[in-house]
C-alpha positions in Angstrom: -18.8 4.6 20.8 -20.4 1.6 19.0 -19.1 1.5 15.4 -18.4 -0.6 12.5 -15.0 -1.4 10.6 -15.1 -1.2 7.4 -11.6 -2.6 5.6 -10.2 -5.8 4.0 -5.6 -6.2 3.7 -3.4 -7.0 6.0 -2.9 -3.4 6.8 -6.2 -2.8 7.9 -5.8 -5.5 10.6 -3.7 -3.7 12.6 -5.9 -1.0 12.9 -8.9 -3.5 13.6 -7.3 -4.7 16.5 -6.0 -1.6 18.3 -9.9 -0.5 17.8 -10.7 -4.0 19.5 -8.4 -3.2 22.0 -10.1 0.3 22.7 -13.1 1.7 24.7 -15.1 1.4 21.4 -17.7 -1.3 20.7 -17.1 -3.0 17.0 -20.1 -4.4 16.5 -19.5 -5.6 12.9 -16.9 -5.6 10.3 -17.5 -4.6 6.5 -14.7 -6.7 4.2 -14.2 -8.2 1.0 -15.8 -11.5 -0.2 -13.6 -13.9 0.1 -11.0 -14.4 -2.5 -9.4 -17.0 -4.9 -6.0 -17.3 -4.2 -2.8 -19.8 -4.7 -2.3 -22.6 -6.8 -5.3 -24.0 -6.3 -7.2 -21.0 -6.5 -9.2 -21.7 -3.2 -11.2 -19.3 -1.5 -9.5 -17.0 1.2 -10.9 -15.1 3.9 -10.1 -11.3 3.7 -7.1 -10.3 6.7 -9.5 -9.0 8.1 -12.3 -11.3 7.9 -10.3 -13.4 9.8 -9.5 -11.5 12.4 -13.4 -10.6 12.9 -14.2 -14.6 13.1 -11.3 -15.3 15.6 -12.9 -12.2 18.0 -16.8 -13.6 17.3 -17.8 -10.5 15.5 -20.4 -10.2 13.0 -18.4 -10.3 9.2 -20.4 -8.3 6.2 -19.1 -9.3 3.0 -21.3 -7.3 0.2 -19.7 -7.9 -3.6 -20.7 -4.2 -4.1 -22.4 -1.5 -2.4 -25.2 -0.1 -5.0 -28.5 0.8 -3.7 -30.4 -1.4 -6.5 -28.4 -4.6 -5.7 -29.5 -7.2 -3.5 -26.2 -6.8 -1.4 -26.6 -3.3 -0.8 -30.2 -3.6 0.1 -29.5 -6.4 2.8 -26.1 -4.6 3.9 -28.3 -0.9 4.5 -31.0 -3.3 6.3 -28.4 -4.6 8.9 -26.7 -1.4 9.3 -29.5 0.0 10.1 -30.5 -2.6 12.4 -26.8 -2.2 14.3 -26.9 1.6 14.4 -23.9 2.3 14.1 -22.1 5.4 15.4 -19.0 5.8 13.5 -18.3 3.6 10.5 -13.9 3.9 10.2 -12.4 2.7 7.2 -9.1 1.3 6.2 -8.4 -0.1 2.6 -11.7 -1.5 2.5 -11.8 -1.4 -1.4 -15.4 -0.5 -2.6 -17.2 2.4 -3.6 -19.7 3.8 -0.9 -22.5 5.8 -1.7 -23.8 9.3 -0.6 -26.8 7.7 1.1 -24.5 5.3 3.1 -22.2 8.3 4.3 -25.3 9.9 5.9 -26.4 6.7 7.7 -23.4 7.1 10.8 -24.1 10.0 13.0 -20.3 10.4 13.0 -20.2 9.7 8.7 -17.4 6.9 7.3 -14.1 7.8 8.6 -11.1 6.7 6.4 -7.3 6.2 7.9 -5.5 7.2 4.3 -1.9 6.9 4.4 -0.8 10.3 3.2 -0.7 13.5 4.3 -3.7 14.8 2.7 -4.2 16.7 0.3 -1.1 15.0 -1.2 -1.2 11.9 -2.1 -4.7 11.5 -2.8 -5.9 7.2 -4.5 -4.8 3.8 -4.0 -1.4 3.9 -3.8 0.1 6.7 -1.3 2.7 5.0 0.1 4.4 3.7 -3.4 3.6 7.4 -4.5 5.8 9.2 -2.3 8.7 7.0 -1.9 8.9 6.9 -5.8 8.6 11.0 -5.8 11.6 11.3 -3.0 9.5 12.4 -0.4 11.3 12.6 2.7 8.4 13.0 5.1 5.1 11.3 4.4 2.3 10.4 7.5 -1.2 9.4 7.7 -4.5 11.3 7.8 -8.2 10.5 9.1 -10.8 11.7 7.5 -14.7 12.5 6.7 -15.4 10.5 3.5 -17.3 12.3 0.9 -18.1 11.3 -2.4 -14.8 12.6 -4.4 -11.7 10.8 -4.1 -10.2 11.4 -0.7 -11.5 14.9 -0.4 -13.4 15.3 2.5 -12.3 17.6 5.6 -9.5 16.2 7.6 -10.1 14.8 11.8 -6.3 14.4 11.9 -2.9 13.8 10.9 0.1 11.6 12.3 4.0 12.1 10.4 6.4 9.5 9.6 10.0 10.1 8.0 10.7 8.0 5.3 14.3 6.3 5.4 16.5 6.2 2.5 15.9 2.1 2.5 12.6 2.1 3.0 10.6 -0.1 0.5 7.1 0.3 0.6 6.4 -2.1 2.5 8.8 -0.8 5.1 7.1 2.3 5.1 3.5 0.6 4.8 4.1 -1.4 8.0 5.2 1.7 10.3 2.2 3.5 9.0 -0.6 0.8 9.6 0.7 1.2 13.3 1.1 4.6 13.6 -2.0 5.4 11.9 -4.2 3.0 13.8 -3.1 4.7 17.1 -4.4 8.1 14.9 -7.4 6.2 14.1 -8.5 5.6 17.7 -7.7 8.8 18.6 -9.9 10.0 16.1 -12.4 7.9 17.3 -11.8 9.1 20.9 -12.4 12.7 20.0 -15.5 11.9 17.8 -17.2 10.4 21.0 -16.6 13.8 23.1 -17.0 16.3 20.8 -13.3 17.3 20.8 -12.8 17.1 17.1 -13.3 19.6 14.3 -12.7 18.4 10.9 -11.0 21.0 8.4 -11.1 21.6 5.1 -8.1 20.3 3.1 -5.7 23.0 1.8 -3.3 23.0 -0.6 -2.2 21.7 -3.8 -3.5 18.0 -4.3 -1.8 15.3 -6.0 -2.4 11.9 -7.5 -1.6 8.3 -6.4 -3.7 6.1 -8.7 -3.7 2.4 -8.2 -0.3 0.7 -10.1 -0.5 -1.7 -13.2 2.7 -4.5 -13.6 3.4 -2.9 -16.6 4.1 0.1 -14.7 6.4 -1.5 -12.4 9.0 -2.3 -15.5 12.5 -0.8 -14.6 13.8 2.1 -17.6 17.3 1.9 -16.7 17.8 5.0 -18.8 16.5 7.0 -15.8 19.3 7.7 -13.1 20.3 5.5 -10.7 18.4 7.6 -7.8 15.0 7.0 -10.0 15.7 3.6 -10.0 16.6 3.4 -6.5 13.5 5.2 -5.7 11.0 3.3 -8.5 12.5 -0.4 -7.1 11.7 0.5 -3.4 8.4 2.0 -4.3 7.1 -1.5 -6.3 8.6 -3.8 -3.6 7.2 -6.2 -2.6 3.5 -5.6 -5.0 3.4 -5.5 -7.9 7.1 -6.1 -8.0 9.8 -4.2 -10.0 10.8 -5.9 -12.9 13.2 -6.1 -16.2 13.4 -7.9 -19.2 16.1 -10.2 -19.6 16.8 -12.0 -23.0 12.9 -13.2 -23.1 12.6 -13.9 -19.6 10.9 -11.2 -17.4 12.4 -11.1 -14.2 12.0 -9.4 -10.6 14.6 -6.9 -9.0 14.8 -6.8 -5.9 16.0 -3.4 -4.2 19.5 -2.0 -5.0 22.4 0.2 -3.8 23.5 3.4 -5.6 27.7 4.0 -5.0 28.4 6.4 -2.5 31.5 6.5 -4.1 32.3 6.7 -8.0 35.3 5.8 -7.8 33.9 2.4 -6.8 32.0 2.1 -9.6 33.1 -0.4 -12.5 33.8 0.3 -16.3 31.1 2.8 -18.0 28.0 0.9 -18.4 25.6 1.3 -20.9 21.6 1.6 -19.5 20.9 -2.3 -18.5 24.0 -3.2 -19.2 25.7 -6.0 -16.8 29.0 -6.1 -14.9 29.5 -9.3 -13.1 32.1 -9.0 -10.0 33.4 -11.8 -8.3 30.8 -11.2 -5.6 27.9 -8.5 -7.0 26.6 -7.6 -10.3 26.6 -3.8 -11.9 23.9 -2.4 -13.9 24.1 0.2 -15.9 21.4 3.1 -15.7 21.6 6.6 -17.3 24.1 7.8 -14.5 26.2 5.8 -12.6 25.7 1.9 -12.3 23.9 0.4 -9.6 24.7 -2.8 -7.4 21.7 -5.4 -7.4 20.5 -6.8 -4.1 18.4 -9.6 -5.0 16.7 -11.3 -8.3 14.1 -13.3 -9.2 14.1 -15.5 -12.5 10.8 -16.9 -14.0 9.8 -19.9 -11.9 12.5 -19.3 -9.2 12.2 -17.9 -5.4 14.2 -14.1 -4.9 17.9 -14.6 -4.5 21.1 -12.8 -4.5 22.3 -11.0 -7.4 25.9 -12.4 -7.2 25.0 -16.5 -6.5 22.2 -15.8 -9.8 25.1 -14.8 -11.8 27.4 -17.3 -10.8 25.3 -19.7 -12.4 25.0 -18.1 -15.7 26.6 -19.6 -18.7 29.1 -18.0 -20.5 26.9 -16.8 -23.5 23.9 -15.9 -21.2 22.5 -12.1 -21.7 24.6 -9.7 -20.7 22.0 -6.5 -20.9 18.6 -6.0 -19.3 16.2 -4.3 -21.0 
């Protein structure tokens, strides 16, 4: 089937490629612009941008998709030149418009990393690690103009461990669903595939501010568990310390209570000869790794090794 792939992150390469690797032609790529990023705030190529160029494929790179801007008008020109088939999408990262989705024979076809209905937005996979979910997968789908509503092509499951950050869990899916992508792909070009309607109860992942990465160490320690793993590695869990904000990297609840050191008071700060305690609104919780302003991550116990004796002893 000749189609075009529409998606910008890292996570979409994955897919990119296995659809490279397949029977399907990918005549052109939709992405991003390219980016400012680092110190120097230089322009980056999208992932995959990248990829496209290394494989000699044609790279699209509208700012936005409206119908009145010059970008649109020259991207529904070329599309229409291509004739594309299928258009499948992973995290590409812009709006597309109802007269866009009729242009494909086959529609736009998004790889969403959820289980759909649940899960519906930008962040899926933070969403259900931070909610306790125990099983979470991937779905393909018919876009339509609501937020991830359109009828379902297919589905893949993953378990999610109990260590699992998300980019853990991000990784696995990216793989699993691009396999699920093809697939859907595959039964689009025979005529094996009936979409169905979503059913069930939806729920929300909208995209994720900093601010609401910040660590309430009143919650209990399984929350925090749970709201660490799901911010790790972007945007990044974090705490205030004295006036410093720093990053917390994931931690380890105690098995065992008996294990646990003195009461602790929410954010409050036990320092061990080898780990450091925090207190949360049940028992404490050992920290893995920490990152102080204008420092790399590093282990909780060498950071507080190298604390003064009147540093802060509470996070807040």
């Amino acid at each position: 089937m000749r189609i075009i792939f529409a998606g910008t992150p890292e996570p979409a390469v994955v897919a990119l490629e296995k659809l490279l690797a397949s029977s399907h032609e990918v005549v052109a790529v939709i992405t991003r612009p390219d980016a400012k990023r680092g110190r120097g705030r230089t322009l980056h190529p999208s992932p995959v941008k990248a990829v496209a160029q290394e494989h000699g494929i044609e790279v699209l790179t509208p700012a936005t998709l409206r119908p009145d801007s010059e970008d649109g008008q020259a991207l529904r020109t070329r599309l229409r030149e291509l004739e594309p088939e299928a258009i499948p999408v992973v995290a590409y990262g812009n709006l597309v418009t109802r007269d866009l989705l009729d242009l494909p024979q086959h529609g736009w076809v998004n790889l969403h990393f959820s289980l759909l209905p649940a899960w519906r937005g930008a962040a899926p996979v933070q969403a259900a690690i931070a909610a306790g979910d125990e099983v979470t997968g991937a779905s393909t789908f018919r876009i339509e103009e609501g937020l991830d509503t359109g009828p379902v092509l297919g589905t893949v499951t993953e378990e999610i461990k109990p260590t699992d950050t998300a980019d853990d869990l991000l990784t696995r899916l990216a793989y699993s669903g691009g396999d699920l992508l093809v697939a859907t792909m595959d039964g689009l070009a025979n005529g094996e595939l009936e979409a169905r309607r979503q059913q069930g109860e939806a729920t929300y992942a909208p995209k994720i501010a900093s601010a609401q990465a910040r660590v309430e160490w009143s919650q209990p320690a399984f929350a925090i568990d749970r709201h660490i793993r799901a911010h790790t590695p972007g945007p990044g869990a974090w705490t205030m310390w004295g006036n410093s904000r720093v990053k917390i990297g994931p931690v380890s609840q105690l098995e065992d209570a008996a294990a646990a050191p003195e009461q602790l008071e929410p954010g409050q700060l036990h320092i061990a000869k080898n780990a450091v305690y925090v207190g949360t609104g049940m028992q404490p919780v050992r920290l893995g790794k920490i990152q102080p302003p204008g420092k790399k991550m590093m282990n909780a116990a060498d950071w507080a090794r190298g604390l003064g004796k009147d540093a802060e002893v509470t996070f807040q």
